[in-house]
DSSP file (Angstrom, degrees, kcal/mol; ACC not computed):
  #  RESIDUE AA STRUCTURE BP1 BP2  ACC     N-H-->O    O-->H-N    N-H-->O    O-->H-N    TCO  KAPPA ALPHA  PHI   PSI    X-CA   Y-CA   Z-CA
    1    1 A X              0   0    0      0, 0.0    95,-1.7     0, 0.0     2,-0.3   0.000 360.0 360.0 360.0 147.1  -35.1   -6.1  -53.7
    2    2 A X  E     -A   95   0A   0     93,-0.3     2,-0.2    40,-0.0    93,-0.2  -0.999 360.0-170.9-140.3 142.0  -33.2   -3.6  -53.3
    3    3 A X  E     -A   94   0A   0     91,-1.4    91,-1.0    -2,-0.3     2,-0.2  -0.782  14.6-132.6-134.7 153.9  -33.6   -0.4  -51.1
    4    4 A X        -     0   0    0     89,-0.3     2,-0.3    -2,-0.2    89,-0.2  -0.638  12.2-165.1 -82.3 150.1  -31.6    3.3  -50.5
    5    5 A X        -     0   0    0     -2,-0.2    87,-4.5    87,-0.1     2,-0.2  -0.841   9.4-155.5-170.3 124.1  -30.9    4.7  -47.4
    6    6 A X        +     0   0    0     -2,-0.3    99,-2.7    85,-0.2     2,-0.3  -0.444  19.5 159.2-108.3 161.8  -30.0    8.1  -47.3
    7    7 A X  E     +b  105   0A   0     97,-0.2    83,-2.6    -2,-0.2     2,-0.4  -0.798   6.7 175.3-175.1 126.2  -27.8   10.1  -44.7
    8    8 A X  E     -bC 106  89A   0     97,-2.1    99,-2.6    81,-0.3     2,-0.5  -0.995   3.8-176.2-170.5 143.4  -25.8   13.5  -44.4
    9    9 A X  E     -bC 107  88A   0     79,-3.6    79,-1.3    -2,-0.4     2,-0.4  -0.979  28.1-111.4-147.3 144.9  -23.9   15.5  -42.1
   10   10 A X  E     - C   0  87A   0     97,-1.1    77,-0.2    -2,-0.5     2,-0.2  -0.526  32.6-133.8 -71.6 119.7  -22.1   18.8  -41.9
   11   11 A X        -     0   0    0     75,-1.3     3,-0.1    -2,-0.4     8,-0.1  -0.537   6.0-138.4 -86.5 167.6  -18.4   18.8  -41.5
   12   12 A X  S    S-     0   0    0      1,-0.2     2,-0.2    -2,-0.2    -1,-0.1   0.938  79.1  -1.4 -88.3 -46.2  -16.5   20.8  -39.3
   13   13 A X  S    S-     0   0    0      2,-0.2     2,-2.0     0, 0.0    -1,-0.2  -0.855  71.5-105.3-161.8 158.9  -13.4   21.9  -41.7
   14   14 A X  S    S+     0   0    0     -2,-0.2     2,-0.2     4,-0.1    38,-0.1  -0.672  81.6 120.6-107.1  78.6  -12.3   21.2  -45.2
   15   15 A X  S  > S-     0   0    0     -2,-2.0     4,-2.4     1,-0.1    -2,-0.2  -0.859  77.7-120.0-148.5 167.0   -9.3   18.6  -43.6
   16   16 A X  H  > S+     0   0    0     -2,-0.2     4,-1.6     2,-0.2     5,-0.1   0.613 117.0  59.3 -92.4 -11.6   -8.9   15.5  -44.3
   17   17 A X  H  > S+     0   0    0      2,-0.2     4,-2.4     3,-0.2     5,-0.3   0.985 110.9  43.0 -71.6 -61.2   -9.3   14.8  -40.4
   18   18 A X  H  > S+     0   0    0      2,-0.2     4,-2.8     1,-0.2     5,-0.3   0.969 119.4  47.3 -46.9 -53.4  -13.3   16.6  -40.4
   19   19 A X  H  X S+     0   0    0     -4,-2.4     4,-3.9     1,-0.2    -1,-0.2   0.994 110.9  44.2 -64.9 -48.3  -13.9   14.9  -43.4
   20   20 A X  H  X S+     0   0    0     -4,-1.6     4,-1.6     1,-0.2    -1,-0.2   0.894 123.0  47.3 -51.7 -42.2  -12.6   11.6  -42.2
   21   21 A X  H  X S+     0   0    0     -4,-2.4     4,-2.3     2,-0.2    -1,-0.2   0.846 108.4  45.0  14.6 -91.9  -14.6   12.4  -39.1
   22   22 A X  H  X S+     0   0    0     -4,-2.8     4,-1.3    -5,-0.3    -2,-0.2   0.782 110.3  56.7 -77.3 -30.4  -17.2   13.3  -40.0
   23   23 A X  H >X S+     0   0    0     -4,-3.9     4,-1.9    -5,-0.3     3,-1.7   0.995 110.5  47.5 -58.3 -76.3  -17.5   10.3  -42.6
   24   24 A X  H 3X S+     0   0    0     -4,-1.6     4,-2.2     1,-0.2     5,-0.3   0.696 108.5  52.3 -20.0 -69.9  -17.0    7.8  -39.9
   25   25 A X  H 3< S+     0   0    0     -4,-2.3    -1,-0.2     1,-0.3     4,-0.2   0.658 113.9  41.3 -70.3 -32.7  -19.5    9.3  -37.5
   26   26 A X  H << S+     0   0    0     -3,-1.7     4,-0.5    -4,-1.3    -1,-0.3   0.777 117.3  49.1 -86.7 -37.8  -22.5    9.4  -40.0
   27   27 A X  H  X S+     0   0    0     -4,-1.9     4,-1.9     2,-0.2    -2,-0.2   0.806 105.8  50.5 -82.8 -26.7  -21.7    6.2  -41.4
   28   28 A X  T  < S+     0   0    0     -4,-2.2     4,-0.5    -5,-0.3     5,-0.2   0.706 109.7  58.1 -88.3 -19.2  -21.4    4.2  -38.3
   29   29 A X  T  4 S+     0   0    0     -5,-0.3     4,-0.4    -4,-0.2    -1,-0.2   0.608 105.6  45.8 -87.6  -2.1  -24.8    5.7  -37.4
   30   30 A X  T  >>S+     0   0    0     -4,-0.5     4,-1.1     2,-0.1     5,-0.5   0.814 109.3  51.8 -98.8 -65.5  -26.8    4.4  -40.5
   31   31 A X  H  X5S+     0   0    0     -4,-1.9     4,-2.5     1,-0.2     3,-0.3   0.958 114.8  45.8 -67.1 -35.7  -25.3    0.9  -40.3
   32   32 A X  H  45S+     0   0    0     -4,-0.5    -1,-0.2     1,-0.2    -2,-0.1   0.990 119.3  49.2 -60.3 -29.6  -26.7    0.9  -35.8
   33   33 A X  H  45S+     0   0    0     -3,-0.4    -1,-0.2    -4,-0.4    -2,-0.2   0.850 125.6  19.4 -45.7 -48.2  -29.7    2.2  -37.3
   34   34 A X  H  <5S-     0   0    0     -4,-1.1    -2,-0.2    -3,-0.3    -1,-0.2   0.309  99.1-123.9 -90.3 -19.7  -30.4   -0.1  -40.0
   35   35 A X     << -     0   0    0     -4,-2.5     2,-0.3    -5,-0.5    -4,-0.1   0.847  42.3-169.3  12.9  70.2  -28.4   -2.8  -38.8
   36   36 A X        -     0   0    0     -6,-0.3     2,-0.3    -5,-0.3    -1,-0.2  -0.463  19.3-164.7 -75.0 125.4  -26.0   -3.3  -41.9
   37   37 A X    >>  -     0   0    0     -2,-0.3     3,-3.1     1,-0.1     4,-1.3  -0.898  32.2-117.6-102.3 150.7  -23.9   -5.7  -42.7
   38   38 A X  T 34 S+     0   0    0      1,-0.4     3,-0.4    -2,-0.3    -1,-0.1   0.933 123.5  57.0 -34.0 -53.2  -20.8   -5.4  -45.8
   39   39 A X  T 34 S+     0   0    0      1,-0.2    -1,-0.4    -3,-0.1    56,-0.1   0.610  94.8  54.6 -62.6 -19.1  -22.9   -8.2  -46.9
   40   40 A X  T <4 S+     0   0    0     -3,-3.1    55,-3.6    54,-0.1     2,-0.6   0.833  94.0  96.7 -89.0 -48.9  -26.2   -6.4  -47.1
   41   41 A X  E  <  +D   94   0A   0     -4,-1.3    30,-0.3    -3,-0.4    53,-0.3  -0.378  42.2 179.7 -79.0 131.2  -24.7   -3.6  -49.5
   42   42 A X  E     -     0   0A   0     51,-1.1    29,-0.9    -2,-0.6     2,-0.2   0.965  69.1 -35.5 -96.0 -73.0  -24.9   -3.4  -52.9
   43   43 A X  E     -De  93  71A   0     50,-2.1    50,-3.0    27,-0.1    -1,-0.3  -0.889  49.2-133.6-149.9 176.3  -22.9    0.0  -53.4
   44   44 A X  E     -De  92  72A   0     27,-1.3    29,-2.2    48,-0.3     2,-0.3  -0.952  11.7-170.1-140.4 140.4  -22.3    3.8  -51.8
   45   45 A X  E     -De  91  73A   0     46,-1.0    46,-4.3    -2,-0.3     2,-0.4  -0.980   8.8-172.9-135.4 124.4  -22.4    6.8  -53.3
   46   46 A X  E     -De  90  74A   0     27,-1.5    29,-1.2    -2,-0.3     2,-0.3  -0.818   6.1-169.9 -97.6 155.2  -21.3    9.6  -51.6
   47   47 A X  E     -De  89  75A   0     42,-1.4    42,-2.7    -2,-0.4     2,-0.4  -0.989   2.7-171.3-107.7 156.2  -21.3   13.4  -52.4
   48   48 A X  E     -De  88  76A   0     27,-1.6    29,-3.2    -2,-0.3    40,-0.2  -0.929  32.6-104.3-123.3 162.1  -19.6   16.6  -50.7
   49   49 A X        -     0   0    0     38,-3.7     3,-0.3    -2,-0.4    29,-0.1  -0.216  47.0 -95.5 -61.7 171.5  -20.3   20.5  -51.6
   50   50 A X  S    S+     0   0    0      1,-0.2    -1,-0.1    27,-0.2    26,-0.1   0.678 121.5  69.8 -63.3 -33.1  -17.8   22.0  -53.4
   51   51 A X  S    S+     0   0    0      1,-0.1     2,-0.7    36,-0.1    -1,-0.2   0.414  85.9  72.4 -65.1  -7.5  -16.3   23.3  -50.4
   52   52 A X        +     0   0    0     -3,-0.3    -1,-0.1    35,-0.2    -4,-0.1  -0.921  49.8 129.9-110.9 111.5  -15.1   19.9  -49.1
   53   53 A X        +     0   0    0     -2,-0.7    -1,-0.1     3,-0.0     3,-0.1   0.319  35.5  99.4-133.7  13.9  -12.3   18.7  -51.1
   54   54 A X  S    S-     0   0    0    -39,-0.2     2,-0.3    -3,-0.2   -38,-0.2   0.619  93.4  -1.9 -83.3  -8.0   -9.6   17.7  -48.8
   55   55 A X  S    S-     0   0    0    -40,-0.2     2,-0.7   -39,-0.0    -1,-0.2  -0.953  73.5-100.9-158.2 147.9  -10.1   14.0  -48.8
   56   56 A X    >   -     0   0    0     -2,-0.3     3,-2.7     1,-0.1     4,-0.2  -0.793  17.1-148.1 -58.4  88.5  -12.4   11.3  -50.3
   57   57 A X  T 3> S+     0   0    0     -2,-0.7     4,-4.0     1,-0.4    -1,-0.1   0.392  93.9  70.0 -98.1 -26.8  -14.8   10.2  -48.0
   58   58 A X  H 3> S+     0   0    0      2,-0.2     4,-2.5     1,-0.2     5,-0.4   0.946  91.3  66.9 -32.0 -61.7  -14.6    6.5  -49.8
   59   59 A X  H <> S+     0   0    0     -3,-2.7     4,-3.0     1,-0.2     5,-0.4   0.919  98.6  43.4 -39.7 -61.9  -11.3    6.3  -48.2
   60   60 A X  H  >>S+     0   0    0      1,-0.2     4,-2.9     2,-0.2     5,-0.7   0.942 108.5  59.2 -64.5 -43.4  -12.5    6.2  -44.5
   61   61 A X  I  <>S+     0   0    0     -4,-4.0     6,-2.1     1,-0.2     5,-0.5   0.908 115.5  39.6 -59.1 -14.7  -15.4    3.5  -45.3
   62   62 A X  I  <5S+     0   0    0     -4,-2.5    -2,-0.2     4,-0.2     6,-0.2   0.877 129.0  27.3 -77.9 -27.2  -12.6    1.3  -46.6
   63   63 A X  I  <5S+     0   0    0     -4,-3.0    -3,-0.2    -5,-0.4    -1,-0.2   0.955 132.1  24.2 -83.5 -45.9  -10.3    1.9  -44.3
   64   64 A X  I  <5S+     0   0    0     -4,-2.9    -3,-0.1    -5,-0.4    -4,-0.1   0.853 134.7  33.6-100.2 -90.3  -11.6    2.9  -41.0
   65   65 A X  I   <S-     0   0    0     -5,-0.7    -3,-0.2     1,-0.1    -4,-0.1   0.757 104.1-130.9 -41.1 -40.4  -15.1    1.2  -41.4
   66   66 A X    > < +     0   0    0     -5,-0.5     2,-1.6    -6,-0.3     3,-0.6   0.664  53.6 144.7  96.1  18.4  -13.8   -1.8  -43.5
   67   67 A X  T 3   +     0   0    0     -6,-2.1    -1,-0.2     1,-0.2    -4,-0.2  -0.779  17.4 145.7-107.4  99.2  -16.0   -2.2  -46.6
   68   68 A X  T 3   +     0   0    0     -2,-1.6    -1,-0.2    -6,-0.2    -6,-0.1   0.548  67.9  51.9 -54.5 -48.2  -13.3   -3.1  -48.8
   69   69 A X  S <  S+     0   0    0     -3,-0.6     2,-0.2     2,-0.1    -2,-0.1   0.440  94.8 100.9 -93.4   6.8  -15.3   -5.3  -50.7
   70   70 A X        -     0   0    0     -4,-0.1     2,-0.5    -9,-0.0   -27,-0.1  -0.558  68.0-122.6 -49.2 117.5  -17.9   -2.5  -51.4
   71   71 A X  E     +e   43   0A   0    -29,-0.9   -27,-1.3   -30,-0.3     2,-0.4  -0.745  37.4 170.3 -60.2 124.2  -18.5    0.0  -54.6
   72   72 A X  E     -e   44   0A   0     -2,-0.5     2,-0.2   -29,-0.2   -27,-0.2  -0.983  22.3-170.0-150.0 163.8  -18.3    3.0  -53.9
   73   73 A X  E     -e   45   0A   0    -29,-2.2   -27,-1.5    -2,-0.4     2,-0.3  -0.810  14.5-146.7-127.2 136.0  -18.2    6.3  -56.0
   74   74 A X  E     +e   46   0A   0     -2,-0.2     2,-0.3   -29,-0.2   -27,-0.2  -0.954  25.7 171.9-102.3 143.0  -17.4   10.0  -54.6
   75   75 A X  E     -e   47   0A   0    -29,-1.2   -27,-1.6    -2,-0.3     2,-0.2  -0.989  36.4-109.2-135.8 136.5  -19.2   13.0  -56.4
   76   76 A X  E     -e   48   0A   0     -2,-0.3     2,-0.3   -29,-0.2   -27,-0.2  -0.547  38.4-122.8 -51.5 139.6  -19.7   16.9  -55.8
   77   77 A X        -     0   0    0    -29,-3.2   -27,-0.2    10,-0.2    -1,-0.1  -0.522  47.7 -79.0 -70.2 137.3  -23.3   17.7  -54.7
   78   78 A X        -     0   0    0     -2,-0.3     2,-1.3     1,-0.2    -1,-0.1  -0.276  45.7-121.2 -50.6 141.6  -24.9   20.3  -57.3
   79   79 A X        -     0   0    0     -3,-0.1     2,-0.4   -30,-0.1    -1,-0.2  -0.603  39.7-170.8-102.8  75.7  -23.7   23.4  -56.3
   80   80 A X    >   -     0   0    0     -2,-1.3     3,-1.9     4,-0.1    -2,-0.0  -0.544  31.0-107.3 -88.9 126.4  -27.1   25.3  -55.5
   81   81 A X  T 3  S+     0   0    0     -2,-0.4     2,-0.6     1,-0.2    -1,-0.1   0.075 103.9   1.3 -15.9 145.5  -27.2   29.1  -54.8
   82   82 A X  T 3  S+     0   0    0      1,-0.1    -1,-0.2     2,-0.0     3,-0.1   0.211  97.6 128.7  75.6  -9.2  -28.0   29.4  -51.0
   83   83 A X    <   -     0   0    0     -3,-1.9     2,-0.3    -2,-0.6    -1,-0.1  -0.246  69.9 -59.7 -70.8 163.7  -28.0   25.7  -50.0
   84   84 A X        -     0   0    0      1,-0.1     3,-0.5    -2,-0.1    -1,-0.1  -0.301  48.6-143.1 -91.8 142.6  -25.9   24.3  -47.2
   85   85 A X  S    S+     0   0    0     -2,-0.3    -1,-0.1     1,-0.2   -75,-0.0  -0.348  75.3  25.3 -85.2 155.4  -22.3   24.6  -47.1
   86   86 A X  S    S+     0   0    0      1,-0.3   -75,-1.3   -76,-0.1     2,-0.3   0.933  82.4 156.5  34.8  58.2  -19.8   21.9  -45.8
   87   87 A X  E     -C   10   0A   0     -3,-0.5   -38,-3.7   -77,-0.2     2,-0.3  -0.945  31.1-168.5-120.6 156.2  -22.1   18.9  -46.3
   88   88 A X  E     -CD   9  48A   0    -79,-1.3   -79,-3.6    -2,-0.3     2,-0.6  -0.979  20.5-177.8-128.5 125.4  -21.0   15.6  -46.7
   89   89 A X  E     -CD   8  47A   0    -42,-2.7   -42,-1.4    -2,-0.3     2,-0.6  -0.888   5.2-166.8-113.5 130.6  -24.1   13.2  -48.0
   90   90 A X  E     - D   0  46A   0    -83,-2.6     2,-1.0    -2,-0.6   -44,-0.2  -0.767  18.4-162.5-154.4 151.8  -24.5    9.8  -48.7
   91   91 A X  E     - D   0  45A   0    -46,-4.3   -46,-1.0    -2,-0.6     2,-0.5  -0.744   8.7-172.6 -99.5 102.8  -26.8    6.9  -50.3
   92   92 A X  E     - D   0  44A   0    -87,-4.5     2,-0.7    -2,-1.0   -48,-0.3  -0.757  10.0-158.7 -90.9 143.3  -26.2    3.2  -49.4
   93   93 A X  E     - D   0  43A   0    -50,-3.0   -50,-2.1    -2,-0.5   -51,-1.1  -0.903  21.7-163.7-124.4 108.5  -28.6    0.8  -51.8
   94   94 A X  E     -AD   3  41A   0    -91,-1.0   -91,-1.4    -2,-0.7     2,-0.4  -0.539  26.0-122.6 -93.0 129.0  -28.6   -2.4  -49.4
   95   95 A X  E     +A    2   0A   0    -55,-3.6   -93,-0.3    -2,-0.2     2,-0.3  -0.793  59.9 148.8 -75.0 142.6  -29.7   -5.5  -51.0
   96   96 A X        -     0   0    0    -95,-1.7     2,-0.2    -2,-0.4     3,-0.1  -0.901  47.1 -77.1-179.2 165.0  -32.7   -6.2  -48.5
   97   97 A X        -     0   0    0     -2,-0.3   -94,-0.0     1,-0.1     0, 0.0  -0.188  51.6 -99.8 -91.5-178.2  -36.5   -7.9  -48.1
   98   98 A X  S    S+     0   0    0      1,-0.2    -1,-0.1    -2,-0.2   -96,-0.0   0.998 123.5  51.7 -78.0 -63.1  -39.7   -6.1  -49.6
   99   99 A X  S    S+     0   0    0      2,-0.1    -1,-0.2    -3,-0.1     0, 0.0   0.562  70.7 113.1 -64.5  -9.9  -40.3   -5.0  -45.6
  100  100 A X        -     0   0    0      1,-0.1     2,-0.8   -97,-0.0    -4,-0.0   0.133  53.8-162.2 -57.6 159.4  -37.0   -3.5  -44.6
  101  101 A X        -     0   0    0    -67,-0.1     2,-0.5   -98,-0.0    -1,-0.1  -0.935  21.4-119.1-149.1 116.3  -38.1    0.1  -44.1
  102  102 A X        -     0   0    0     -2,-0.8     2,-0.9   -98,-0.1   -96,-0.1  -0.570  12.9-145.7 -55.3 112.6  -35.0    2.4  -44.2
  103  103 A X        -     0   0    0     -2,-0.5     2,-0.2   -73,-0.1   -69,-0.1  -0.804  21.0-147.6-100.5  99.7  -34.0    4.5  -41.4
  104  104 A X        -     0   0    0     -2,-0.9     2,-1.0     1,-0.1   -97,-0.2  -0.285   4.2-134.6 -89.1 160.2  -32.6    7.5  -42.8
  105  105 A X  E     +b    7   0A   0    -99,-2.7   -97,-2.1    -2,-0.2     2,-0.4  -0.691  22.4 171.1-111.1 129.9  -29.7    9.6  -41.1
  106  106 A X  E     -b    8   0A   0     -2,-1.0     2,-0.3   -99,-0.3     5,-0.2  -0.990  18.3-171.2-126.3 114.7  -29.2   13.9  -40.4
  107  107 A X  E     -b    9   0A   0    -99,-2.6   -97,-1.1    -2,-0.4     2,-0.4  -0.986  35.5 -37.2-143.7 163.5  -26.9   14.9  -38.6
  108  108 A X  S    S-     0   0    0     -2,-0.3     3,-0.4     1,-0.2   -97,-0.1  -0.785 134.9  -2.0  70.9-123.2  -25.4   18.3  -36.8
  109  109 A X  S    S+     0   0    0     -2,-0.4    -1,-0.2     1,-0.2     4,-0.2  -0.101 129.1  67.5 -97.2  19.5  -26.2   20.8  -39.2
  110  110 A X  S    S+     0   0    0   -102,-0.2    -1,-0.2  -100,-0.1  -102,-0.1   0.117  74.6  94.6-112.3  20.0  -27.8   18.3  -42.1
  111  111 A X  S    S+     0   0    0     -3,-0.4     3,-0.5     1,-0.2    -2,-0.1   0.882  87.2  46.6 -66.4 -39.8  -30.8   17.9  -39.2
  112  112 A X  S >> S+     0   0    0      1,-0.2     3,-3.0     2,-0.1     2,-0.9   0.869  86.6  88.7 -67.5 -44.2  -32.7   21.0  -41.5
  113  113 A X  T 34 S+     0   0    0      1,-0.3    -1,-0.2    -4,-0.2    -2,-0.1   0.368  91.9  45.5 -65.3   6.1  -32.0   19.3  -45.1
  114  114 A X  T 34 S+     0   0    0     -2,-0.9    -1,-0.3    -3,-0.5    -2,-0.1   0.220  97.7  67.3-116.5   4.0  -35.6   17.3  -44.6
  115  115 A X  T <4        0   0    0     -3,-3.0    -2,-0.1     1,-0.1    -3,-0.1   0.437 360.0 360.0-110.8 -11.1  -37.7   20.2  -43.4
  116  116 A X     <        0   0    0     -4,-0.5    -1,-0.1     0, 0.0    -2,-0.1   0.566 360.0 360.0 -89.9 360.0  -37.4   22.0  -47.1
């Protein structure tokens, strides 16, 4: 079985330091949430708005987090009138039992993106 577990957070500044940041901070709250291991994940796919382009957010889970032996893919988020600026989002799809029940993560200014 395999499961999603979704998560997104507003960066501070379109550097590679906020992104990296900001990557770090969201991601290291999904796996104490979930309690992920390298081994549990299947792939990550991240996206930013259009307005974050100063770094790949890939970069920091390999580097800084360590999933080296992870896929993972960066993408712009659809660029919709009036939607929120300087988000950073991401999906991990965890290999996992039928019960795991996902604990998804909002944070800062991506707290809202679940109340539309």
């Amino acid at each position: 079985m395999t499961k999603g577990i979704r998560g997104a957070i507003t960066v501070e500044a379109n550097t590679e330091a906020a992104i990296k940041a900001a990557t770090v901070e969201l991601l290291n709250e999904m796996i104490a949430q979930n309690n992920l291991t390298q081994e549990k994940i299947s792939h990550v796919i991240f996206t930013v708005t259009t307005d974050l382009n100063a770094a790949f957010p890939a970069k920091f889970a390999r580097l800084t987090i360590g999933w080296d032996k992870t896929a993972m893919m960066c993408f712009n988020e659809l660029d919709v009138p009036n939607s929120r600026r300087m988000c950073l989002r991401v999906l991990i799809v965890v290999n996992c039992d039928d019960n795991f029940v996902p604990k998804f993560v909002y944070l800062k200014g991506a707290k809202n993106l679940r109340s539309n």
